[in-house]
C-alpha positions in Angstrom: -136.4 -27.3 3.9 -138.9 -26.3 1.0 -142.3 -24.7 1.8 -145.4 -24.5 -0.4 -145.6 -21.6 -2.1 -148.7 -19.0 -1.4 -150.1 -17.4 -4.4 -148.5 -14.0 -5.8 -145.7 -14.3 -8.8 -145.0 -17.5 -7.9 -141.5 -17.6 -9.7 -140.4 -15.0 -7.8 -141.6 -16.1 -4.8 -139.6 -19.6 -5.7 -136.5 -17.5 -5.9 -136.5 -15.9 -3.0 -137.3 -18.7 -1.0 -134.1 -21.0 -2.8 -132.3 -17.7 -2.4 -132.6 -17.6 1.0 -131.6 -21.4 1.4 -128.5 -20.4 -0.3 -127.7 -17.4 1.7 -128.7 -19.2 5.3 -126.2 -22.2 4.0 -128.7 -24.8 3.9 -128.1 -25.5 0.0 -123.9 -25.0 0.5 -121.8 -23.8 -2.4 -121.2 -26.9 -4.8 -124.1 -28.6 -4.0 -126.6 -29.8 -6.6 -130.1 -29.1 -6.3 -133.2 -31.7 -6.3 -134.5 -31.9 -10.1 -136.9 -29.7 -11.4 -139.9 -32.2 -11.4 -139.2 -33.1 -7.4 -138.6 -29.1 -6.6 -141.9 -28.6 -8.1 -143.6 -30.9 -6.2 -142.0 -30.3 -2.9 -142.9 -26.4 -3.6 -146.1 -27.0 -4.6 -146.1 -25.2 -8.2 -145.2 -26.0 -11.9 -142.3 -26.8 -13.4 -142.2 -24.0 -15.7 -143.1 -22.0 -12.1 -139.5 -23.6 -11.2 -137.7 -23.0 -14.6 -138.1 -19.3 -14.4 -137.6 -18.9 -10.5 -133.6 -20.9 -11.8 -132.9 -18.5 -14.4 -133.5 -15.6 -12.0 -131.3 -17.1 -9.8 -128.7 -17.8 -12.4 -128.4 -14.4 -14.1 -127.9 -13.2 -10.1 -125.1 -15.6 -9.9 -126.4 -17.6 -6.7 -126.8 -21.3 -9.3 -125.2 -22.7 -12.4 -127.4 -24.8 -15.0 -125.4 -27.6 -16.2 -127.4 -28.9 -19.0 -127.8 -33.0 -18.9 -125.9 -32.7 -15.4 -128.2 -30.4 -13.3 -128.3 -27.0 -11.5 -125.7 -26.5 -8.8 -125.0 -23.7 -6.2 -122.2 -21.6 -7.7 -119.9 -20.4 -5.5 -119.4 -16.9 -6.7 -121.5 -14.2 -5.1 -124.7 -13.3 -6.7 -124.4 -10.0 -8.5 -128.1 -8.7 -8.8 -127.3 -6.5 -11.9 -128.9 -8.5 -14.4 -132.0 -9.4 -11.8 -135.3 -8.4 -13.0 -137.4 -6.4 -10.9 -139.9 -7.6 -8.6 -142.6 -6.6 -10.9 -141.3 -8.4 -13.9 -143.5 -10.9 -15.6 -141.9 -14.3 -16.2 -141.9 -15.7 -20.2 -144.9 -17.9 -19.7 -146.8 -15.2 -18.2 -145.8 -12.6 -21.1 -146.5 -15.7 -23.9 -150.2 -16.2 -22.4 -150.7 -12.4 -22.3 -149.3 -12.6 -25.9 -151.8 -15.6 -27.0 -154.7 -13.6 -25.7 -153.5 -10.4 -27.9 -152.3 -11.8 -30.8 -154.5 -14.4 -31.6 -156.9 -11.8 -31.7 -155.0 -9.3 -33.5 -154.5 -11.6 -36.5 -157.9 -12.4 -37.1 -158.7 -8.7 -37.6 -155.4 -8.5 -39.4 -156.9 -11.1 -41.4 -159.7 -9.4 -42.8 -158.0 -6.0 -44.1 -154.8 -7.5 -45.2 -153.8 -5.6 -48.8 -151.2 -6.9 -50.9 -148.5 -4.5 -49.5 -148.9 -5.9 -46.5 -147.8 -9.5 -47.6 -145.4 -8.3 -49.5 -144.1 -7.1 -46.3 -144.3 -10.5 -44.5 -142.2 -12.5 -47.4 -139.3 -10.1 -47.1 -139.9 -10.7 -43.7 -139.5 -14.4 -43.9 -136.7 -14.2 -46.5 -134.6 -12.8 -44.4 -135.9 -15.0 -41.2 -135.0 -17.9 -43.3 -131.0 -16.3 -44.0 -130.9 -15.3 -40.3 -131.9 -18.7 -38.4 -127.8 -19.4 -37.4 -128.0 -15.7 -35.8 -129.8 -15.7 -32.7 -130.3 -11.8 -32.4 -130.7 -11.0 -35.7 -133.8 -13.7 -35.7 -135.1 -12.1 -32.9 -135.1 -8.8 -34.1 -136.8 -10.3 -37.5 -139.2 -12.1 -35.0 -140.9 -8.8 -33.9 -140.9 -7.1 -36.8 -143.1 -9.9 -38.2 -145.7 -9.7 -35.5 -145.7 -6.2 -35.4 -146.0 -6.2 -39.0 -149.2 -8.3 -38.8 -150.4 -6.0 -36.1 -149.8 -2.9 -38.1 -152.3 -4.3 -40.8 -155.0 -3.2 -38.7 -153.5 0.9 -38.7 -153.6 1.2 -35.0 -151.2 2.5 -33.6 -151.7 1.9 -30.1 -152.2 -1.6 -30.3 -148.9 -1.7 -32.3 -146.9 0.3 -29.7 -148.3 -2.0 -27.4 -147.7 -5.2 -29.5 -144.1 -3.9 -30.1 -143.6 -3.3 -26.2 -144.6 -7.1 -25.2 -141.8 -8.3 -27.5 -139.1 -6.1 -26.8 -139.7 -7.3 -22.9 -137.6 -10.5 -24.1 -134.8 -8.3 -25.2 -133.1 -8.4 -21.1 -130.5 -9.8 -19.4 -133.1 -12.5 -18.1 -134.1 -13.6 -21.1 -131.5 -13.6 -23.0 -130.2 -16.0 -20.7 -133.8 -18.1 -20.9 -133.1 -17.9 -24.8 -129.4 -19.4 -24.9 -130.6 -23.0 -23.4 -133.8 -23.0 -25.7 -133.4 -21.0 -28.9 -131.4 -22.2 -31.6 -131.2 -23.1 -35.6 -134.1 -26.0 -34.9 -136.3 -23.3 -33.2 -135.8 -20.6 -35.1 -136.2 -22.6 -38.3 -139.8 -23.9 -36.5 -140.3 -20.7 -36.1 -140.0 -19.6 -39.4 -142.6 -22.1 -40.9 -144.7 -21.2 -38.2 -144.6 -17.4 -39.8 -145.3 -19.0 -42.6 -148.5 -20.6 -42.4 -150.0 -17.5 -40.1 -148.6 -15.3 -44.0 -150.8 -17.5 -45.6 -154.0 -17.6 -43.9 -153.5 -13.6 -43.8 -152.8 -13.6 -47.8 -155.9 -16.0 -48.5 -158.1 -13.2 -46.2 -159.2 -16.1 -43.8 -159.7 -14.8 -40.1 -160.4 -18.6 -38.4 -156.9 -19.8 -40.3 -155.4 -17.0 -39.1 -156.3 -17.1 -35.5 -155.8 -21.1 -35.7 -152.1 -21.0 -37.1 -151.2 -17.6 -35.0 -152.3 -19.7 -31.6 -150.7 -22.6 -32.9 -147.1 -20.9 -33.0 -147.8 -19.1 -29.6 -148.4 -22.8 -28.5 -145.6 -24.4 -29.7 -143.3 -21.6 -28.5 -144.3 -22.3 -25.3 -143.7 -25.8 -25.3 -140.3 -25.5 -26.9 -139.7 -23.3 -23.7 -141.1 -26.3 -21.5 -138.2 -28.3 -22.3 -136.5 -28.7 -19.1 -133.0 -28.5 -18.4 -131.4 -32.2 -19.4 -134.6 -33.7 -17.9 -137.0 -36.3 -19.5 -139.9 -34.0 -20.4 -141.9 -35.8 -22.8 -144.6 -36.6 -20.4 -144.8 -33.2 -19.2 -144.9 -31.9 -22.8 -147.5 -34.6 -24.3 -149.9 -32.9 -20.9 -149.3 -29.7 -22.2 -150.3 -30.6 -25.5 -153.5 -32.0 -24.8 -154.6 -29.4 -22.7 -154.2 -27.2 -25.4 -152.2 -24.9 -23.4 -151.7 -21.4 -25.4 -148.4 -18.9 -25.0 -145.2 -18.7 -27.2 -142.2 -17.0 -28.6 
């Protein structure tokens, strides 16, 4: 029934392929679909690979994700409104792109830091720390602080483009990531995660800076790793060891 996947955006591909199972009547309304670890191996990718190819699938319509039960084939029609485009890069790819940028960015960030500037990230985290119950408000307080440590470095481009990557998260797609993975716990990690990346900034120390700001790109990613009412701690204690970078 499943096929290995060739290379290309793999989620996608994943989607279309379960898409058309669904579709053809090979996976009938009702019916629940093989876990995430077995669809990965039968497809030949991650499960992360699978995790994003669901929630496209979901936000169409075409699945519900039952969390501690499973996913299921719903049976409404799909509704391809809230579909990202073809193009559209999955979290995990837009969290390594991130890692790459960011790291980097705080290390410079680092080094010209003034004390506006952290005066500007403890406001920031003040009101991180009264907003952690308020999923959008955290997220809008989430960019801010990255784009205020990007905006240390006066450039605007690179804050434009800094600004851009994170306001990718703010679609139907991943909102709907975000409601099975982001909540007070997160958002509180989160916070302290800010927190150490302030500090390094404030004590002018690039390497901390760099350390902690790929450490909370790293931990973002493995808080979206969880899988849905699986047992992932295998999964997640491979990630960690490889020393996997990406995040929220």
């Amino acid at each position: 029934m499943f096929t290995v996947m060739e290379t290309r955006r793999l989620y996608r591909q994943v989607a279309d392929q379960m898409r058309s199972l669904i579709e053809r009547g090979e996976l009938p309304a009702g019916s629940r679909l093989p876990a995430e670890r077995e669809l990965a191996q039968r497809l030949g990718v991650s499960r992360p690979t699978v995790r994003e190819a669901l929630i496209v699938l979901e936000v169409e319509g075409l699945i519900d994700i039952r969390m501690g039960s499973g996913v299921y084939v719903a049976a409404r029609k799909a509704s391809a409104a809230g579909a990202p485009p073809e193009d559209f890069e999955g979290p995990f790819e837009l969290l390594r792109a991130r890692a790459v940028v960011e790291c980097a960015v705080v290390e410079e960030a680092a080094r010209l830091a003034r004390p506006e500037h952290i005066a500007l990230l403890d406001r920031n985290l003040e009101e991180m720390v009264a907003a952690v119950d308020d999923r959008h408000r955290a997220l809008a307080l989430d960019r801010e602080f990255h784009v205020i440590v990007s905006s240390i470095i006066a450039n605007a481009t690179l804050n434009r483009f800094v600004g851009s990557m994170h306001d990718m998260r703010m679609t139907p797609y991943f909102e709907k990531l975000a409601s099975y993975f982001e909540n007070r716990r997160t958002w509180q990690a989160a916070t302290e995660e800010h927190r150490a990346i302030r500090d390094a900034i404030a004590a002018n120390d690039p390497a901390a800076a760099r350390k902690a700001m790929c450490d909370h790109l790293q931990q973002s990613e493995l808080r979206l790793s969880e899988s849905f009412g699986e047992d992932h701690s295998s999964e997640t204690a491979a990630t960690a060891a490889g020393g996997q970078a990406g995040g929220l």
